[in-house]
ChimeraX commands (.cxc) that place a marker at each C-alpha (Angstrom):
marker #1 position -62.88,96.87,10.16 radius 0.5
marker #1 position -65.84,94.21,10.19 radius 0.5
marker #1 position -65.70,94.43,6.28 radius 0.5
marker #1 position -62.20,93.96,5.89 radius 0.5
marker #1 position -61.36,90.56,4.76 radius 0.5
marker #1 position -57.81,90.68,6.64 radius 0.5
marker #1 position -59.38,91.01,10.10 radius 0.5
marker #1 position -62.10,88.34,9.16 radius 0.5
marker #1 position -58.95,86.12,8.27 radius 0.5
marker #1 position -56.92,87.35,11.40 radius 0.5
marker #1 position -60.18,86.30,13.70 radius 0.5
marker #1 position -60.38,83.01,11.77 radius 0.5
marker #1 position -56.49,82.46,12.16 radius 0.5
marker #1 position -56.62,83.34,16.15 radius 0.5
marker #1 position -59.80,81.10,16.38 radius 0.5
marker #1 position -58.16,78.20,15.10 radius 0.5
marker #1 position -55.23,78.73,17.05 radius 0.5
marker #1 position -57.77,79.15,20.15 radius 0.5
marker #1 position -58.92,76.10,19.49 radius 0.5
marker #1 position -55.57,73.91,18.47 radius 0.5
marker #1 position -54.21,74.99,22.16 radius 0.5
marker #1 position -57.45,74.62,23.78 radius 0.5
marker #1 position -57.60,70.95,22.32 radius 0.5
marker #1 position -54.27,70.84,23.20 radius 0.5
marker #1 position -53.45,69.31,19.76 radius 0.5
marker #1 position -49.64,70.49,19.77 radius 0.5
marker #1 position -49.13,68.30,22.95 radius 0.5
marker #1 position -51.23,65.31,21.39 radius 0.5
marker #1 position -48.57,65.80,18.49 radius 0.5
marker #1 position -45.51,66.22,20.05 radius 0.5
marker #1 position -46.80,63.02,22.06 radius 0.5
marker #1 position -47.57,61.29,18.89 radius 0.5
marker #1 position -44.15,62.24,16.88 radius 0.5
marker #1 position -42.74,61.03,20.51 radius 0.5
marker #1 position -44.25,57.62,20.49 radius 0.5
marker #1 position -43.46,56.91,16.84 radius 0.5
marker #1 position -39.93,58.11,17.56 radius 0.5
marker #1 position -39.80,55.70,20.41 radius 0.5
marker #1 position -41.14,53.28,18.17 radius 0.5
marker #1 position -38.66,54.26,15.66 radius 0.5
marker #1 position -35.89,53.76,18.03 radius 0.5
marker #1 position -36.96,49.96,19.38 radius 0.5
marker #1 position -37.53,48.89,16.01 radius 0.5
marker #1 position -33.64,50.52,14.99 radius 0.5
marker #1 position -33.03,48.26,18.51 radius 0.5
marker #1 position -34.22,44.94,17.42 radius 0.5
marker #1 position -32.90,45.72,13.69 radius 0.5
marker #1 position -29.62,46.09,15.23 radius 0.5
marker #1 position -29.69,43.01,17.61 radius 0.5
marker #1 position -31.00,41.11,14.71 radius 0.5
marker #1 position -27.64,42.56,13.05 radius 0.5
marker #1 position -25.63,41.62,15.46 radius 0.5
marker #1 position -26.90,37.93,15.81 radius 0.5
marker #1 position -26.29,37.32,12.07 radius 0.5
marker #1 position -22.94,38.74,12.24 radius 0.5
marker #1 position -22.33,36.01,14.82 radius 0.5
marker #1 position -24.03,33.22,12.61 radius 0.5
marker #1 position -21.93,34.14,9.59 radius 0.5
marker #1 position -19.39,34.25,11.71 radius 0.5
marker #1 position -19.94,31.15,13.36 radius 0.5
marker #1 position -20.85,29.02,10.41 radius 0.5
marker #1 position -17.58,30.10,8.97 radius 0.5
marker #1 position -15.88,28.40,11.38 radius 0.5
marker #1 position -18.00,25.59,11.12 radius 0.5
marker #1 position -17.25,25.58,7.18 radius 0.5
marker #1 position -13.76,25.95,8.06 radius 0.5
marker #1 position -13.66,22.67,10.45 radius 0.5
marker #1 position -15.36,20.87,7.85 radius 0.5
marker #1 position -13.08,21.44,5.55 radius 0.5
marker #1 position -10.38,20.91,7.77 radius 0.5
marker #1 position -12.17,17.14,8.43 radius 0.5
marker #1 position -12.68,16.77,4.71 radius 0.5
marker #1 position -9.14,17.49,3.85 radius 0.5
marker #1 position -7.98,15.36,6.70 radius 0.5
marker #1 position -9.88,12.64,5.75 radius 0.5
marker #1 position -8.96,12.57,2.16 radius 0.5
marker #1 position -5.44,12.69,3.03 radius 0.5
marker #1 position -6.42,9.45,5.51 radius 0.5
marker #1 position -7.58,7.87,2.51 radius 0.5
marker #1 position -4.51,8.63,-0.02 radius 0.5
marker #1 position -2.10,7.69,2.69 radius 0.5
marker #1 position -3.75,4.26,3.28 radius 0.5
marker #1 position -4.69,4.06,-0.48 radius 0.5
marker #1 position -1.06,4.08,-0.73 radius 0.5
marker #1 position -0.43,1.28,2.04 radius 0.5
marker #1 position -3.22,-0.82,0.13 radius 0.5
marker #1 position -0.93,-0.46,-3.06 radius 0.5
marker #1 position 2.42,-0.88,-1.57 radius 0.5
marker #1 position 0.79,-4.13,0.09 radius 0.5
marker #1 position -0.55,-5.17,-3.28 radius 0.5
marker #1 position 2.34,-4.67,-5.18 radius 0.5
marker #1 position 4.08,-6.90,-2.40 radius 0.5
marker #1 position 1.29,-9.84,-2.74 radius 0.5
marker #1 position 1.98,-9.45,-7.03 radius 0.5
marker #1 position 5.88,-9.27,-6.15 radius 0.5
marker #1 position 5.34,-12.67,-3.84 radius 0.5
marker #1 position 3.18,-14.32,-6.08 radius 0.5
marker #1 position 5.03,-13.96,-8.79 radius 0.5
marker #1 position 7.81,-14.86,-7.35 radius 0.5
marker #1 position 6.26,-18.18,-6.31 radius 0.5
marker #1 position 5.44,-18.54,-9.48 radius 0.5
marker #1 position 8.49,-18.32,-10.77 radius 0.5
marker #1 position 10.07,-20.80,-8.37 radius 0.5
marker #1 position 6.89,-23.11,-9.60 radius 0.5
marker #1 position 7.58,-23.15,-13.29 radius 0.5
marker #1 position 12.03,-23.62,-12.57 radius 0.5
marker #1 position 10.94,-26.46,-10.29 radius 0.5
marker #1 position 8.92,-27.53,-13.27 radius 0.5
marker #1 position 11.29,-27.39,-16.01 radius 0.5
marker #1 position 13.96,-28.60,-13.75 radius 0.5
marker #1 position 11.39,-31.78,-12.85 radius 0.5
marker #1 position 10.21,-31.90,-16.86 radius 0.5
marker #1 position 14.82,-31.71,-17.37 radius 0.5
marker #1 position 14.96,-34.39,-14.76 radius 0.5
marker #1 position 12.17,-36.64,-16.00 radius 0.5
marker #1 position 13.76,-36.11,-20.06 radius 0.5
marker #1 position 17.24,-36.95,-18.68 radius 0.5
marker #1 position 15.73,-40.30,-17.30 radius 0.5
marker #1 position 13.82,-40.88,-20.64 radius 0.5
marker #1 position 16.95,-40.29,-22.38 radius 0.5
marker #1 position 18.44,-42.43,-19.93 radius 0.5
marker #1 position 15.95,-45.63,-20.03 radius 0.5
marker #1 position 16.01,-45.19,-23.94 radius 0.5
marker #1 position 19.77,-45.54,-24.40 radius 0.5
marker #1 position 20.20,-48.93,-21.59 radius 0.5
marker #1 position 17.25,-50.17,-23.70 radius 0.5
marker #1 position 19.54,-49.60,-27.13 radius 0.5
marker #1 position 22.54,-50.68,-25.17 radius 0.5
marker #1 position 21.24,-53.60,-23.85 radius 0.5
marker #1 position 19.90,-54.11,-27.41 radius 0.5
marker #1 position 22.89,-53.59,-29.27 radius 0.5
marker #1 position 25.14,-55.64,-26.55 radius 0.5
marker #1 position 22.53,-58.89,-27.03 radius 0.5
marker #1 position 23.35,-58.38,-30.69 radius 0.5
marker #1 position 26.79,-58.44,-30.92 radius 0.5
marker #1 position 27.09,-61.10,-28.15 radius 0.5
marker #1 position 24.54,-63.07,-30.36 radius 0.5
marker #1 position 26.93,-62.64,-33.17 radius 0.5
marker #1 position 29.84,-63.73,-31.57 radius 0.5
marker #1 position 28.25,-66.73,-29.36 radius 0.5
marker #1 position 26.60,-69.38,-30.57 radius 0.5
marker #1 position 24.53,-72.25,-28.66 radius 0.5
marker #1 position 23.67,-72.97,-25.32 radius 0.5
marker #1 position 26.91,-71.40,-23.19 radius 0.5
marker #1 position 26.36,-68.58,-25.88 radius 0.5
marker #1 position 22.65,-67.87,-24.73 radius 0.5
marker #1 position 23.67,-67.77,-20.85 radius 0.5
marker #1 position 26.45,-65.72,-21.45 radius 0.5
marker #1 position 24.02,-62.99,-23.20 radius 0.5
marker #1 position 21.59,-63.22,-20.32 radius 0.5
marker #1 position 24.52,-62.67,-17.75 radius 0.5
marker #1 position 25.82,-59.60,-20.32 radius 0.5
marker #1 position 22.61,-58.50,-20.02 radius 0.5
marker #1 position 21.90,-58.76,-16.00 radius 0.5
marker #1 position 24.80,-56.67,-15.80 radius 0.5
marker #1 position 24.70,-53.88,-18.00 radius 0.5
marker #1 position 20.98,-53.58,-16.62 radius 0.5
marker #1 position 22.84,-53.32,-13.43 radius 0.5
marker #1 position 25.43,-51.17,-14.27 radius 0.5
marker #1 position 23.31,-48.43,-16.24 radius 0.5
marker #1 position 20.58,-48.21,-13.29 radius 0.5
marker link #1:1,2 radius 0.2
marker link #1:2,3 radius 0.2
marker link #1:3,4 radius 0.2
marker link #1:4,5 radius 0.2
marker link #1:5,6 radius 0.2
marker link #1:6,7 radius 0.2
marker link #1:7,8 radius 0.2
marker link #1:8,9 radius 0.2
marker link #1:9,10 radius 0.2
marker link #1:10,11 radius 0.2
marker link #1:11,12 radius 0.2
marker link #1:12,13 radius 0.2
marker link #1:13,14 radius 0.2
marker link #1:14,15 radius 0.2
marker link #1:15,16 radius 0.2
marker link #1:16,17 radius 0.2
marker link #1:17,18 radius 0.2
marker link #1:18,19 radius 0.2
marker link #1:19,20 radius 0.2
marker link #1:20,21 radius 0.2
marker link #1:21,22 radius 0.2
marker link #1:22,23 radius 0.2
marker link #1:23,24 radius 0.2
marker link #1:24,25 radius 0.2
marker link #1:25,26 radius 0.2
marker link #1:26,27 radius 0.2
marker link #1:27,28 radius 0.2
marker link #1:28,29 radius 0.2
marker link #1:29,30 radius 0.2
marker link #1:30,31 radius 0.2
marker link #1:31,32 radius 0.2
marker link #1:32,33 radius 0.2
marker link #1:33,34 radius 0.2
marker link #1:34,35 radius 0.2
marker link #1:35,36 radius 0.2
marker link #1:36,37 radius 0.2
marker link #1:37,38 radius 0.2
marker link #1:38,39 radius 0.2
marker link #1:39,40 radius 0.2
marker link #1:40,41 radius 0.2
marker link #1:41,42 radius 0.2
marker link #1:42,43 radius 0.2
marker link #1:43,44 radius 0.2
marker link #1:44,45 radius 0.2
marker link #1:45,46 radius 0.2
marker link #1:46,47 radius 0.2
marker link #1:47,48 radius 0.2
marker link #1:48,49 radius 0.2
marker link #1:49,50 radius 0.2
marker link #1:50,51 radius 0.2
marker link #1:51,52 radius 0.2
marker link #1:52,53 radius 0.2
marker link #1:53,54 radius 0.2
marker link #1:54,55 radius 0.2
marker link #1:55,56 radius 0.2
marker link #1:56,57 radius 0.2
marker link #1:57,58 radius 0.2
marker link #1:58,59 radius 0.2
marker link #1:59,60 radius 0.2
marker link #1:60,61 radius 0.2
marker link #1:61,62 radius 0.2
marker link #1:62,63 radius 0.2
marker link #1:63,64 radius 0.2
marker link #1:64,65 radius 0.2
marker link #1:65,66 radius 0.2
marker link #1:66,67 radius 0.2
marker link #1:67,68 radius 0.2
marker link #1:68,69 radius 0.2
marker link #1:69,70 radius 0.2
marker link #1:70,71 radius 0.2
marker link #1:71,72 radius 0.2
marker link #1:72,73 radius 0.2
marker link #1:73,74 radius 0.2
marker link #1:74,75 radius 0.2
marker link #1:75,76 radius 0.2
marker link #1:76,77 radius 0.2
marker link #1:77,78 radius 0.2
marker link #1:78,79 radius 0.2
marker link #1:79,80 radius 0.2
marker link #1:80,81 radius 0.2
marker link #1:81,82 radius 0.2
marker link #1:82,83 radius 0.2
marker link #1:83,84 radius 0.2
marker link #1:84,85 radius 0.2
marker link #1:85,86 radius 0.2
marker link #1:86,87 radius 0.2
marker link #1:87,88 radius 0.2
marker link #1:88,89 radius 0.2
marker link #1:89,90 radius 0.2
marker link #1:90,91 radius 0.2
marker link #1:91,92 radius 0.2
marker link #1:92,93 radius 0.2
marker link #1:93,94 radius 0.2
marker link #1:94,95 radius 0.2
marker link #1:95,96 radius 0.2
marker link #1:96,97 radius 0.2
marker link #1:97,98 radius 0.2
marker link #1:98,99 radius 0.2
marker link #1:99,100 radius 0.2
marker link #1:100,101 radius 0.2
marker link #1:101,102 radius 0.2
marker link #1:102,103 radius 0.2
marker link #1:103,104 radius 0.2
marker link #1:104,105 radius 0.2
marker link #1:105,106 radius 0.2
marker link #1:106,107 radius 0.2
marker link #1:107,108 radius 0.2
marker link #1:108,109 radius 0.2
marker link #1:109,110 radius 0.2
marker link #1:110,111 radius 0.2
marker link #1:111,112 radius 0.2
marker link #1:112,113 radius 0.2
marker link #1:113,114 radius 0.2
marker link #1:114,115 radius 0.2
marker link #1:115,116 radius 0.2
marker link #1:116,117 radius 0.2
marker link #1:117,118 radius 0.2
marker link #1:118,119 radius 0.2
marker link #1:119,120 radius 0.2
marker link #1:120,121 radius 0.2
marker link #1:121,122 radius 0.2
marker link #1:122,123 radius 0.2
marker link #1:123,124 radius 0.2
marker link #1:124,125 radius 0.2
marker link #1:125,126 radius 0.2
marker link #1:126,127 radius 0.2
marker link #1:127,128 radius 0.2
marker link #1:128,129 radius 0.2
marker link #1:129,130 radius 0.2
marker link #1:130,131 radius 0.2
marker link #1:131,132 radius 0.2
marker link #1:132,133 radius 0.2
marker link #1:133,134 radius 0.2
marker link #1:134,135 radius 0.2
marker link #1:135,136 radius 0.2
marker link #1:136,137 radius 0.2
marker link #1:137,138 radius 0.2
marker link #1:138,139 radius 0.2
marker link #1:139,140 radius 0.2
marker link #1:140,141 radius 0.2
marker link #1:141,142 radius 0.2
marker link #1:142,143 radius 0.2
marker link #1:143,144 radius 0.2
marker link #1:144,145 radius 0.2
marker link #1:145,146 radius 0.2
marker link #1:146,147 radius 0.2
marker link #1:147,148 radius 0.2
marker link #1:148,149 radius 0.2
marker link #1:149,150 radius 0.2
marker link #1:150,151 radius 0.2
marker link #1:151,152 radius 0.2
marker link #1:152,153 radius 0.2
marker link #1:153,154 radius 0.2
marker link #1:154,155 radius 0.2
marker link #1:155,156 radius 0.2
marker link #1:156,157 radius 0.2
marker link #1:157,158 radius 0.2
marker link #1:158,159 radius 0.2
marker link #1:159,160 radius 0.2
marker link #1:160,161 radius 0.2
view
């Protein structure tokens, strides 16, 4: 039995054993697989709170995306709807101005119709007064003929004023 390389093996085994209980290695083991299981199961803990906290921040700057949007869209619709005010108020101001413009040039051309009419006017007493010192000239002759004219004249002046 001393030569037989099974009991030598079965005495090694039983020593080793001996000496992993008396050591009390299974213990230290079990404590270690225990702490790194604990360990395990904080750091599973935080990875979950850390989960749940971006979950919220998505969730949260979402909404915040959401209300900007909102504010963007609000304020571009702000800016169309007085954009639009601007050009109805513009179009008004080209509308009035043009319209005063208008009015300008007929007040114009009726004053540039007035002051032709007067030419016209001036020109033909000037021709008439002309043509009546002629004919009076033609007819009269002397002194009573020269006083006449100048009477003839006074009054068609008169008359065509």
């Amino acid at each position: 039995m001393l030569h037989d390389p099974t009991f030598w093996v079965l005495v090694a085994f039983i020593a080793f054993f001996a000496v992993v209980f008396y050591l009390k290695v299974p213990g230290k083991l079990g404590a270690q697989l225990d702490e790194r299981a604990a360990k395990i199961r904080r750091e599973l803990d935080e990875a979950e709170t850390l989960h749940r906290e971006a979950q919220h921040l998505f969730a949260e700057y979402q909404r915040k995306q959401r209300n900007a949007l909102r504010e963007a869209e609000e304020i571009v619709a702000a800016a169309e709807a007085e954009a639009k005010i601007l050009a109805r108020q513009a179009e008004e101001e080209l509308r009035t101005s043009l319209e005063r413009r208008r009015k300008q040039a007929e007040d114009k051309i009726a004053q540039a119709e007035k002051q032709a009419l007067q030419e016209v006017r001036d020109t033909a007493v000037e021709v008439a007064i002309a043509a009546a010192g002629q004919v009076l000239a033609q007819q009269l002759q002397g002194q009573a003929a020269a006083a006449q004219i100048e009477r003839a004249i006074g009054d068609v002046k008169a008359r065509l004023n």
